[in-house]
PyMOL Python script that loads the backbone (N, CA, C, O; Angstrom):
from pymol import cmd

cmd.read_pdbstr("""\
ATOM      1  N   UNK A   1     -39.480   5.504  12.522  1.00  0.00           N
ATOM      2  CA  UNK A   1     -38.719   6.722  12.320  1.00  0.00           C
ATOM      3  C   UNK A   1     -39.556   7.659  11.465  1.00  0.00           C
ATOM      4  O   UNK A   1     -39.953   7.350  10.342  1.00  0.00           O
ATOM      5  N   UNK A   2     -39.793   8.773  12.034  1.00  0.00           N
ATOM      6  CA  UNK A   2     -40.463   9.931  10.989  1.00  0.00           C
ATOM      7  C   UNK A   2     -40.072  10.555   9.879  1.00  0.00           C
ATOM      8  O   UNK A   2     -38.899  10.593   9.507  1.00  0.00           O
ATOM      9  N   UNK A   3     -40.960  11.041   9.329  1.00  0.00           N
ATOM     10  CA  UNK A   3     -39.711  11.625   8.125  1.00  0.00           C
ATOM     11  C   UNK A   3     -38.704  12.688   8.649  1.00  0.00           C
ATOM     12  O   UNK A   3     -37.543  12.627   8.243  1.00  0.00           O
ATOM     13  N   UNK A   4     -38.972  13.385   9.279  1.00  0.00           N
ATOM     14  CA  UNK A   4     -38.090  14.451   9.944  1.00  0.00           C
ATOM     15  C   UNK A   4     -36.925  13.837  10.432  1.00  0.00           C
ATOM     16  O   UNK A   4     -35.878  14.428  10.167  1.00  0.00           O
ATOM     17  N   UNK A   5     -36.846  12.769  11.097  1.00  0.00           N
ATOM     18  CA  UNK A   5     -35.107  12.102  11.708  1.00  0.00           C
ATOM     19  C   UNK A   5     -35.183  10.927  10.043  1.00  0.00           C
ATOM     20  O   UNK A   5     -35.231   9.813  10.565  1.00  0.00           O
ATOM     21  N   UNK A   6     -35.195  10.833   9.424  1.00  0.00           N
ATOM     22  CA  UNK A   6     -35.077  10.487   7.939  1.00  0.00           C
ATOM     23  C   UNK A   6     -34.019  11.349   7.310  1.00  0.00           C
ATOM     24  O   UNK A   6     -32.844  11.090   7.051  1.00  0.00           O
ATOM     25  N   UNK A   7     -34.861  12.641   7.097  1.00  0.00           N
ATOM     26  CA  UNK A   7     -34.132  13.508   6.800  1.00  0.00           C
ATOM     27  C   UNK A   7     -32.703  13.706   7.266  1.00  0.00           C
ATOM     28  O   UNK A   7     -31.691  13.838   6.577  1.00  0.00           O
ATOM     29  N   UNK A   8     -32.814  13.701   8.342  1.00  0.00           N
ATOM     30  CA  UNK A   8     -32.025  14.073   9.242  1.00  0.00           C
ATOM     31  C   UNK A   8     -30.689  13.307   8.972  1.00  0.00           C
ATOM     32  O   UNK A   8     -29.667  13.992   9.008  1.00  0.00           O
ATOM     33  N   UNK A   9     -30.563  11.925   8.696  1.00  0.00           N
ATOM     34  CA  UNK A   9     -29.938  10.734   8.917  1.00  0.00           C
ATOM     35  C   UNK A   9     -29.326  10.953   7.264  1.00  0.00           C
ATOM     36  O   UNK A   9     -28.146  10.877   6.921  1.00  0.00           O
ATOM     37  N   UNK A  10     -30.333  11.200   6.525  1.00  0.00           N
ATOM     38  CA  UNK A  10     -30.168  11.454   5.176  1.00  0.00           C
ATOM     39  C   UNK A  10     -28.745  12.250   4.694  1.00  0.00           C
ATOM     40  O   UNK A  10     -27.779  11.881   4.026  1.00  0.00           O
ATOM     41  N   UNK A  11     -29.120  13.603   5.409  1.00  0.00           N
ATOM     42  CA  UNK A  11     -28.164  14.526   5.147  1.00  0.00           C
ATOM     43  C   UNK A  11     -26.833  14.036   5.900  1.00  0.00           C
ATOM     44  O   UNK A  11     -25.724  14.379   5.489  1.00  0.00           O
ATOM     45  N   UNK A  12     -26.989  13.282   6.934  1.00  0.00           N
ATOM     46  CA  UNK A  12     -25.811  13.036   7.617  1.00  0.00           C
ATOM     47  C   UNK A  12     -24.636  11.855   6.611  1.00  0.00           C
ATOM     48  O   UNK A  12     -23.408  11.951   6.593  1.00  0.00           O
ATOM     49  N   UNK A  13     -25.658  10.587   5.704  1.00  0.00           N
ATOM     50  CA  UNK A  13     -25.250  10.232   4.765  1.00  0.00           C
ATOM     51  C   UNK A  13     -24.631  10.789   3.589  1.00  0.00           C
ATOM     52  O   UNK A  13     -23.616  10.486   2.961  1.00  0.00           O
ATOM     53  N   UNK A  14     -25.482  11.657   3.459  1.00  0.00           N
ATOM     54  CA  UNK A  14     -24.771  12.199   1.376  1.00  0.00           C
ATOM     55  C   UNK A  14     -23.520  13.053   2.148  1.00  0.00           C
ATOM     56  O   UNK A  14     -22.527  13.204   1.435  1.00  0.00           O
ATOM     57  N   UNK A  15     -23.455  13.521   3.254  1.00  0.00           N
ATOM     58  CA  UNK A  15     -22.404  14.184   3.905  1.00  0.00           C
ATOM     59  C   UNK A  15     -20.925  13.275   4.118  1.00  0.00           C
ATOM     60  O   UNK A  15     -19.803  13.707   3.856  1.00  0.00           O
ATOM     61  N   UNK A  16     -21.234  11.975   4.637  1.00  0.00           N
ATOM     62  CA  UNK A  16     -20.396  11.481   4.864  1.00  0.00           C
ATOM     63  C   UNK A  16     -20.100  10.605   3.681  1.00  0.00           C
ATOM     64  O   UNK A  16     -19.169   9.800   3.673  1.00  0.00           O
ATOM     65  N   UNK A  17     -21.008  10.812   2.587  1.00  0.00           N
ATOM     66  CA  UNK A  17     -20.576  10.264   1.158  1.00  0.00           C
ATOM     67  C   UNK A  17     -19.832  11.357  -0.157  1.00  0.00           C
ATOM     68  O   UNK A  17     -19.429  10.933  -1.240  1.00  0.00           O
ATOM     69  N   UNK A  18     -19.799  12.644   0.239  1.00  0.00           N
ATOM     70  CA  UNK A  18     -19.551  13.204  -0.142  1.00  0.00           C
ATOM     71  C   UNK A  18     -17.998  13.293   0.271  1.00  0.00           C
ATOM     72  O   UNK A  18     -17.112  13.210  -0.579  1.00  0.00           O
ATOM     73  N   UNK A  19     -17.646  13.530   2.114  1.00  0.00           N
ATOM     74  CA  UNK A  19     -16.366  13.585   1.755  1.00  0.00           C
ATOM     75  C   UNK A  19     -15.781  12.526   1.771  1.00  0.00           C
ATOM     76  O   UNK A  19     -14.593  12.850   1.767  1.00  0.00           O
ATOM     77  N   UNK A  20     -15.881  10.822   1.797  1.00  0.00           N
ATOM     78  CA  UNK A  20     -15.679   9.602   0.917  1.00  0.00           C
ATOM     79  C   UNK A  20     -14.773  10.072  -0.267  1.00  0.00           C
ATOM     80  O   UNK A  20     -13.546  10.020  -0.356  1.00  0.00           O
ATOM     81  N   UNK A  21     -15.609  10.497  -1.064  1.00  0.00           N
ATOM     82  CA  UNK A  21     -15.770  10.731  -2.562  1.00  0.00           C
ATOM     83  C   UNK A  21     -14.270  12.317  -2.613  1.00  0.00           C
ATOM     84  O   UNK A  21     -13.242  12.336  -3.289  1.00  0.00           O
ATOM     85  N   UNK A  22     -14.670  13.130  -1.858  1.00  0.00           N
ATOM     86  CA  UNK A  22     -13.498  13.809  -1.652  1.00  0.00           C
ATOM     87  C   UNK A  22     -12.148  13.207  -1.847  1.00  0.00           C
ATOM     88  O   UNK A  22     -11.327  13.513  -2.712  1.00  0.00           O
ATOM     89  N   UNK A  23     -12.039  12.293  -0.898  1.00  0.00           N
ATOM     90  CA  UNK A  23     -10.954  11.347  -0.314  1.00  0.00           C
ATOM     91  C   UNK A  23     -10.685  10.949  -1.543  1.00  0.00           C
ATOM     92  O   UNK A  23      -9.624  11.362  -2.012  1.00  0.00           O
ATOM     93  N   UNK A  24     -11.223  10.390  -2.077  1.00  0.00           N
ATOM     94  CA  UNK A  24     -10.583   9.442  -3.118  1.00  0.00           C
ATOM     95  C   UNK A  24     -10.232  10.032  -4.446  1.00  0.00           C
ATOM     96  O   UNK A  24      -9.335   9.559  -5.144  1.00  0.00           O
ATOM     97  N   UNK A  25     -10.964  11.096  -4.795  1.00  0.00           N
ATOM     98  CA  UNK A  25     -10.709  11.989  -5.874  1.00  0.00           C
ATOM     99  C   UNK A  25      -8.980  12.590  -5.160  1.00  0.00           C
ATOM    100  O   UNK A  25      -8.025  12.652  -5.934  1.00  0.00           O
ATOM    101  N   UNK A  26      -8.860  12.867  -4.089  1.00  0.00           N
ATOM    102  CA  UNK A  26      -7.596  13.061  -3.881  1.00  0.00           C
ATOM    103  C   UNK A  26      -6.667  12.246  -4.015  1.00  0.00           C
ATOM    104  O   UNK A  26      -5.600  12.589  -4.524  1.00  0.00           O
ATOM    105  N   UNK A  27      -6.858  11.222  -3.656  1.00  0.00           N
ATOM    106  CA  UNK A  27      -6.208   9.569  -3.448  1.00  0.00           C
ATOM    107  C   UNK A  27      -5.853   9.759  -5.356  1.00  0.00           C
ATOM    108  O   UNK A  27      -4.748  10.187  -5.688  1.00  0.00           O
ATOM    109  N   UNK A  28      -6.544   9.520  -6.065  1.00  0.00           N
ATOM    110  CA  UNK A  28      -6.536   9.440  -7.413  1.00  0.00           C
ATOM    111  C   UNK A  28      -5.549  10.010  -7.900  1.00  0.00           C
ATOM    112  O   UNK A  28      -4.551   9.418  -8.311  1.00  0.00           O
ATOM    113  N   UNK A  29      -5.794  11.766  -7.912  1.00  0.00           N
ATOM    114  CA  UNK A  29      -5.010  12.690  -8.262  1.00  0.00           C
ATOM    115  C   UNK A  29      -3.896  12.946  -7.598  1.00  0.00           C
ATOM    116  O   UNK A  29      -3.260  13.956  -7.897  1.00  0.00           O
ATOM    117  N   UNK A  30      -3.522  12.230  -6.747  1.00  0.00           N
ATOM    118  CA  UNK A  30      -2.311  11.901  -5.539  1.00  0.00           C
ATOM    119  C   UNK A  30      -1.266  11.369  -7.067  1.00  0.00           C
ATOM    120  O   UNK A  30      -0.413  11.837  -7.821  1.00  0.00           O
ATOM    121  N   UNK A  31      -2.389   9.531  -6.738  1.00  0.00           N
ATOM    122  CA  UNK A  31      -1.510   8.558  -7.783  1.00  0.00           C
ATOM    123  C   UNK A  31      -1.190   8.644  -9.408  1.00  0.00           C
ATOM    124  O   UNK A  31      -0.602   7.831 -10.121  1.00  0.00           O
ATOM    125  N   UNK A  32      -1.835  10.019  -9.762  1.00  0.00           N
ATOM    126  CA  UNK A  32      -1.897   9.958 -11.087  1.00  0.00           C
ATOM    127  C   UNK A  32      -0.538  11.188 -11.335  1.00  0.00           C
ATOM    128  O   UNK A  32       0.225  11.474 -12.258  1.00  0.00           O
ATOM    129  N   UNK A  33      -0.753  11.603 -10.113  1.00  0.00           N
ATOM    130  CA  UNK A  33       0.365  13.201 -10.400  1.00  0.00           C
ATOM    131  C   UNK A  33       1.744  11.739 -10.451  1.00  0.00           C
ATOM    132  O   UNK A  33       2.559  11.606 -11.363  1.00  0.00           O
ATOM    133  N   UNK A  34       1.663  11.092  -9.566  1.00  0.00           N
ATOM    134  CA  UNK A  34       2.861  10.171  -9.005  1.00  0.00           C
ATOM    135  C   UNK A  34       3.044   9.099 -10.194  1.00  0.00           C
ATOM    136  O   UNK A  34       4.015   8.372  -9.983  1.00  0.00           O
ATOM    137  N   UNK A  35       2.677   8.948 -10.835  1.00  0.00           N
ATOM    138  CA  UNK A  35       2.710   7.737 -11.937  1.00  0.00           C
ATOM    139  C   UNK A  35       3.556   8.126 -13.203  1.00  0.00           C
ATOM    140  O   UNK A  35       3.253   8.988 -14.028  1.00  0.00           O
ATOM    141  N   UNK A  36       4.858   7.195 -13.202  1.00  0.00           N
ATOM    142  CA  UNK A  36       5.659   7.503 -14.487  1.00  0.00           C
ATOM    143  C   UNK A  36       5.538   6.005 -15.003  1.00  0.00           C
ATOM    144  O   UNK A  36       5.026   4.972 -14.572  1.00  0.00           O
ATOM    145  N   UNK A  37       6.050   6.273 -15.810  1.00  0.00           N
ATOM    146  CA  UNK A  37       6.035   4.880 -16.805  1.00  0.00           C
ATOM    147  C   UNK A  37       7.828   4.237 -17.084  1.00  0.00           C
ATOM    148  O   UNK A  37       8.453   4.159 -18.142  1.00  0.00           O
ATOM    149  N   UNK A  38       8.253   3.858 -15.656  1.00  0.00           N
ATOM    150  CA  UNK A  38       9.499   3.322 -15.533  1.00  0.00           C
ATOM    151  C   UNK A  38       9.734   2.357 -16.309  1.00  0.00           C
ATOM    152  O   UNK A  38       8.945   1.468 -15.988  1.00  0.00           O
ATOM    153  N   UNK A  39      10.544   1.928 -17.384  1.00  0.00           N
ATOM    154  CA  UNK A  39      11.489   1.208 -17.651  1.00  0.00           C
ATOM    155  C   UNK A  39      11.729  -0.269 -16.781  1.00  0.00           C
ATOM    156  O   UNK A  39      11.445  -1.407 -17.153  1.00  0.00           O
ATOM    157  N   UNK A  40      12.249   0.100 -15.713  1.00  0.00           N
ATOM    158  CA  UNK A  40      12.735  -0.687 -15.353  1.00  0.00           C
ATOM    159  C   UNK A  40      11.616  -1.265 -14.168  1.00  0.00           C
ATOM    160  O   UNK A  40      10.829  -0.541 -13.558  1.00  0.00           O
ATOM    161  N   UNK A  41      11.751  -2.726 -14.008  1.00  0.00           N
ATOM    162  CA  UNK A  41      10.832  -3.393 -12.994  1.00  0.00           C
ATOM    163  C   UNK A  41      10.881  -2.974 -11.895  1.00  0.00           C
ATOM    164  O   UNK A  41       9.925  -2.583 -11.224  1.00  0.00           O
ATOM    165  N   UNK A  42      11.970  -3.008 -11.601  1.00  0.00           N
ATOM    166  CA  UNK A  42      12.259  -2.477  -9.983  1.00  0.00           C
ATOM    167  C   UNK A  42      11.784  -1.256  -9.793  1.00  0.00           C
ATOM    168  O   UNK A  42      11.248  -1.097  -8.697  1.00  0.00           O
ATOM    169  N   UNK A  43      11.808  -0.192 -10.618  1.00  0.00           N
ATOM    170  CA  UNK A  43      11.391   0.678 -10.453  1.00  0.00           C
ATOM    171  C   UNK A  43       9.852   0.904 -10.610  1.00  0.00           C
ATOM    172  O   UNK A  43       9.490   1.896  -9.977  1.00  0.00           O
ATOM    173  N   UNK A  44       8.950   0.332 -11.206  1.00  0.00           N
ATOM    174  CA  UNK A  44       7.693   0.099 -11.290  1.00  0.00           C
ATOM    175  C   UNK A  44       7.122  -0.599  -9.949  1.00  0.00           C
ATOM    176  O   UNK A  44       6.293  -0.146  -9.161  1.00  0.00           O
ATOM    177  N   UNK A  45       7.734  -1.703  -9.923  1.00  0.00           N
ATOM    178  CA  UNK A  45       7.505  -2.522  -8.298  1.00  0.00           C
ATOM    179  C   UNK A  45       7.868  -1.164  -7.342  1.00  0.00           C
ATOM    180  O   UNK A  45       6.757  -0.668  -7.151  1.00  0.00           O
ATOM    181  N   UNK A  46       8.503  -0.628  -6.903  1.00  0.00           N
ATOM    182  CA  UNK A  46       8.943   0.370  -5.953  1.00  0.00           C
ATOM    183  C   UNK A  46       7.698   1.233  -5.894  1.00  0.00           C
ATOM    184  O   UNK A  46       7.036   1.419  -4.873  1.00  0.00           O
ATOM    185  N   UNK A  47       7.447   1.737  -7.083  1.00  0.00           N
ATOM    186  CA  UNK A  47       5.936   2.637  -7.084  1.00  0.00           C
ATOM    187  C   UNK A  47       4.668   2.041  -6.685  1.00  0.00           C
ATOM    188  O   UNK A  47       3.941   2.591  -5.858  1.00  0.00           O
ATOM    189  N   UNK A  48       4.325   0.726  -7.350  1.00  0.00           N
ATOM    190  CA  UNK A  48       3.206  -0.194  -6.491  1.00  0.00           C
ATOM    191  C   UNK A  48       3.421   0.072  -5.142  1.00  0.00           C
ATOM    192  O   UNK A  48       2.579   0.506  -4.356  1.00  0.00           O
ATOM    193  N   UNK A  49       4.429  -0.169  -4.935  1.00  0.00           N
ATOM    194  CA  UNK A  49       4.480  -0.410  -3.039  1.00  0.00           C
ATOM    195  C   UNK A  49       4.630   0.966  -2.775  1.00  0.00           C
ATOM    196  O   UNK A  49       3.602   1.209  -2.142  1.00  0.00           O
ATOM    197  N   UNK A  50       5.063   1.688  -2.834  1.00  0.00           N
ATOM    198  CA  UNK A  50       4.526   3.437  -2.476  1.00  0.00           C
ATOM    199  C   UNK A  50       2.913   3.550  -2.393  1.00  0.00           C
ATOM    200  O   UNK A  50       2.218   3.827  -1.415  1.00  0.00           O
ATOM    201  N   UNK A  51       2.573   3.282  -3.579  1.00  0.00           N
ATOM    202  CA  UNK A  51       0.962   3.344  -3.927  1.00  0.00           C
ATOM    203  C   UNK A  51       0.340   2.497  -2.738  1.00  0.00           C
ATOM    204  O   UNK A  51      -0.374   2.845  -1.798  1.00  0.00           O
ATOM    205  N   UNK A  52       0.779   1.454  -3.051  1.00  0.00           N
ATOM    206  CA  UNK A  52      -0.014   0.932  -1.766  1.00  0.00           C
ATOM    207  C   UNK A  52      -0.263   1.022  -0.056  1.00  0.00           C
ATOM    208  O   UNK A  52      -1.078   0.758   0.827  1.00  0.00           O
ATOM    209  N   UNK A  53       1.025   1.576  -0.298  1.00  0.00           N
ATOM    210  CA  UNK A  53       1.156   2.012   1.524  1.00  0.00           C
ATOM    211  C   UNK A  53       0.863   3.299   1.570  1.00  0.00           C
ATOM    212  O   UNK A  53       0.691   3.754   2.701  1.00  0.00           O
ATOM    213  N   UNK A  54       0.715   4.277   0.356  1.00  0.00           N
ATOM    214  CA  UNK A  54      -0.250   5.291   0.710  1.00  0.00           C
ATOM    215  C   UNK A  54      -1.883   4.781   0.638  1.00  0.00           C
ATOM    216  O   UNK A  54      -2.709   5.282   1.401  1.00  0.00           O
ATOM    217  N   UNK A  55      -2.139   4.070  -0.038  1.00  0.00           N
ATOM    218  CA  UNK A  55      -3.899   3.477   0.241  1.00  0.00           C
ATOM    219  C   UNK A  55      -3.833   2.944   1.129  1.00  0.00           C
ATOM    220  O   UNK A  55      -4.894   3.081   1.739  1.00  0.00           O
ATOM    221  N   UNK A  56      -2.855   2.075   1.879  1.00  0.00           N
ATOM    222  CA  UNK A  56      -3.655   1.309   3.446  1.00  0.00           C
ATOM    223  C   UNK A  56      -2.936   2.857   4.217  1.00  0.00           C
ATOM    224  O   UNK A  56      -4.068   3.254   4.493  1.00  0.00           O
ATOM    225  N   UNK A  57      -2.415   3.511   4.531  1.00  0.00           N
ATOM    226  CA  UNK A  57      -2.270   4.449   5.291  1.00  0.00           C
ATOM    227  C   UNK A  57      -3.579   5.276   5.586  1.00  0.00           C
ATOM    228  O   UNK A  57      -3.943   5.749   6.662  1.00  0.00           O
ATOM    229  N   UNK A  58      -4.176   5.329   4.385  1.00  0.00           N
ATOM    230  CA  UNK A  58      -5.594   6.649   3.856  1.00  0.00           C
ATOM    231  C   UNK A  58      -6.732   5.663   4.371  1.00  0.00           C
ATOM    232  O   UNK A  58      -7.778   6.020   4.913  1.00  0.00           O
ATOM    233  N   UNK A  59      -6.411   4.602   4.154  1.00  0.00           N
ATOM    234  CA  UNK A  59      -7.433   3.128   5.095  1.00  0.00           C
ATOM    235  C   UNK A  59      -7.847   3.289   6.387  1.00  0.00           C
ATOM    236  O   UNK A  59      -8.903   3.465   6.994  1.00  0.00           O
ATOM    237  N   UNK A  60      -6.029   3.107   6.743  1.00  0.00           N
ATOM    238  CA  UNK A  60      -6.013   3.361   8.716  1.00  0.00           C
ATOM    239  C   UNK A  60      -6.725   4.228   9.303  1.00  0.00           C
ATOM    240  O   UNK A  60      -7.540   4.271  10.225  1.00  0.00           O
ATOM    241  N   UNK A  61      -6.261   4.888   8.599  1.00  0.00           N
ATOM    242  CA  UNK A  61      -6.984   7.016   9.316  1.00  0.00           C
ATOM    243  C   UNK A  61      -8.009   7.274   8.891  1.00  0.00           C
ATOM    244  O   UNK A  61      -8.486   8.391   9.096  1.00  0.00           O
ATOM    245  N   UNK A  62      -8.742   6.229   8.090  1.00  0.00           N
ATOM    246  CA  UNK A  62     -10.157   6.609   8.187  1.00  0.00           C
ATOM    247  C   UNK A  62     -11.107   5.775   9.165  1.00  0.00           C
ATOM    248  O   UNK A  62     -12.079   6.262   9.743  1.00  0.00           O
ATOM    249  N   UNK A  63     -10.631   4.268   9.279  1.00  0.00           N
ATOM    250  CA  UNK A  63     -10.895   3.423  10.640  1.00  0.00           C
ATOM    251  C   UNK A  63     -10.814   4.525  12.033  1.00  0.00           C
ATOM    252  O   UNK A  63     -11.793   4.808  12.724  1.00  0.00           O
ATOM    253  N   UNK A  64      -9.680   4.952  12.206  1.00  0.00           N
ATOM    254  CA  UNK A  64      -9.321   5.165  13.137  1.00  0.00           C
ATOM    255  C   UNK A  64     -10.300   6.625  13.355  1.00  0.00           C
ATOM    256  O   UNK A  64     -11.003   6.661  14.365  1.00  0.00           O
ATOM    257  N   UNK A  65     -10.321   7.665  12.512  1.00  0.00           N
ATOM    258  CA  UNK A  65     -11.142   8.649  12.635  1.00  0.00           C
ATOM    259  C   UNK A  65     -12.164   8.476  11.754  1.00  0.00           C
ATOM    260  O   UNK A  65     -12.174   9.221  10.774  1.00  0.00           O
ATOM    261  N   UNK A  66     -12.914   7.771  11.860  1.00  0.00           N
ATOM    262  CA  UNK A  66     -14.453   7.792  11.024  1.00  0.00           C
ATOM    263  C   UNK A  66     -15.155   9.358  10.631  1.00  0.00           C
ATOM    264  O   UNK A  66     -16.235   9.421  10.044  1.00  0.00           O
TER     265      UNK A  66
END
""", "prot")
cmd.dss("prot")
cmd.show_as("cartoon", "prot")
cmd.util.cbc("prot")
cmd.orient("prot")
């Protein structure tokens, strides 16, 4: 491979690492806007499982659309 398709492959990486990194800075600031400090268990358990089925959801749809 030359340096020219190097390059090439390069930019196509920090690109697709960049919006990665997008994603998850959203993902973050998703769960952080969403995060109270419940009292009660049930109500803490209820938010895990929100949280989590928004991360395997943000999972799926990135499998599915790479």
């Amino acid at each position: 491979m030359g340096a020219e398709q190097t390059e090439h492959f390069r930019e196509i990486l920090n690109a697709w690492k960049r919006d990665l990194m997008e994603e998850v800075d959203r993902t973050v600031h998703h769960m952080q806007d969403e995060a109270s400090n419940f009292p009660d268990p049930s109500d803490r358990a209820s938010q895990e499982e929100e949280f989590a089925l928004e991360l395997r959801t943000r999972d799926q749809r990135k499998k599915i659309n790479p």
